[in-house]
VMD Tcl script that draws the C-alpha trace (Angstrom):
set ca {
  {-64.74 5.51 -36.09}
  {-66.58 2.71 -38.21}
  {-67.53 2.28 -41.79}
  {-70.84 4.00 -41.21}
  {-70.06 6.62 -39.06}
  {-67.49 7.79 -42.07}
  {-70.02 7.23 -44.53}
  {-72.29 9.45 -42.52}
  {-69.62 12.44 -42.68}
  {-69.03 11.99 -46.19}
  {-73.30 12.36 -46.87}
  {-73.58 15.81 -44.32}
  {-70.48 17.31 -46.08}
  {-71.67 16.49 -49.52}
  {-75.13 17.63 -48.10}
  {-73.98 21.15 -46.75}
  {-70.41 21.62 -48.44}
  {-70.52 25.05 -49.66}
  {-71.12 25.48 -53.56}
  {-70.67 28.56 -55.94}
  {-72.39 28.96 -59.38}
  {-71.19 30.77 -62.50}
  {-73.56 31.86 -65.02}
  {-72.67 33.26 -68.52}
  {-75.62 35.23 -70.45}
  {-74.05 34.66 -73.49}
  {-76.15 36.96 -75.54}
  {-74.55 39.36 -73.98}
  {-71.20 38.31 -74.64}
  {-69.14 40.50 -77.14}
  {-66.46 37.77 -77.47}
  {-63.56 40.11 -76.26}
  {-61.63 37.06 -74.37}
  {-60.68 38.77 -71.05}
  {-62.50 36.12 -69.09}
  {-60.73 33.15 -70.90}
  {-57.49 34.59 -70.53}
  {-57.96 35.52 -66.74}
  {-59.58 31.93 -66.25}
  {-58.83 29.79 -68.83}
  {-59.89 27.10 -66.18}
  {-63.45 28.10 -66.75}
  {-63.90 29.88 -69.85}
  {-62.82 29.28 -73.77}
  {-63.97 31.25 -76.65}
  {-66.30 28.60 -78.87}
  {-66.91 28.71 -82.75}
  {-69.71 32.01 -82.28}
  {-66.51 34.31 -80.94}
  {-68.85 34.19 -77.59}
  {-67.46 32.79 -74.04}
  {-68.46 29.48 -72.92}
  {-68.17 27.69 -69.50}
  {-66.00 24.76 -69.69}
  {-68.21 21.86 -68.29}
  {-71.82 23.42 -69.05}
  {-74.51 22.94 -71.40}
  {-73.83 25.15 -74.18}
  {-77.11 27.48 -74.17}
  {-78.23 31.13 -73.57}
  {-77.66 31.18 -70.36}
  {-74.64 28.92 -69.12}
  {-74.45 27.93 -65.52}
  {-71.98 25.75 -64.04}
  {-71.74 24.16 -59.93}
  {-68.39 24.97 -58.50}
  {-66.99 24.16 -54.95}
  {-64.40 27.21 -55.34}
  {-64.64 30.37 -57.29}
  {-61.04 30.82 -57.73}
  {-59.85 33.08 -61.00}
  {-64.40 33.40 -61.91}
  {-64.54 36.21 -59.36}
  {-61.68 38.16 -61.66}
  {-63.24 37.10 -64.90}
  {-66.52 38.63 -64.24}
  {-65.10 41.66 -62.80}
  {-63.02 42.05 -65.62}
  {-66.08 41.54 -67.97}
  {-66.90 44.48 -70.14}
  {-70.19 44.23 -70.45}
  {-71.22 42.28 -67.11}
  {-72.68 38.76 -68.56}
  {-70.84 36.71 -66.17}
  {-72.27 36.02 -62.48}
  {-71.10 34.57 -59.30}
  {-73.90 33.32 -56.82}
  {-72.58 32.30 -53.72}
}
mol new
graphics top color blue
foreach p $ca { graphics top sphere $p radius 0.5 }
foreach p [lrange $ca 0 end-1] q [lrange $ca 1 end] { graphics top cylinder $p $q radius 0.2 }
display resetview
């Protein structure tokens, strides 16, 4: 396989890899933690006692590009009054 050919691969993976988003309406957010401490990779408590997404624009609504869910899914499930989505 030659230089272009891999290149090629690595552009239609990029191009149709699978990616997950998690949003945060964080006017919602009560501040009770149970997201950061279920996924501390993705959420930390900020300065307002609300949730934030690690990596996102700090804003109303938060929303952050992921390849893999991982511990989101159980965050937002766990979320006592529903502010955090998954879109798959």
């Amino acid at each position: 396989m030659g230089y272009l050919q891999i290149e090629i691969n690595i552009i239609v993976y990029k191009y149709y890899k699978v990616m997950a988003k998690i949003k945060l309406e964080r006017e919602k957010c009560i501040g009770c933690g149970s997201c950061q401490a279920l996924c501390p990779k993705y959420f930390e408590l900020v300065d307002d006692g609300k949730s934030h997404i690690i990596g996102s624009e700090k804003k109303e609504i938060e929303e952050l590009e992921v390849e893999k869910i991982e511990c989101a899914q159980a965050a937002a499930e766990a979320c006592p009054v529903q502010c955090i989505h998954i879109e798959k």
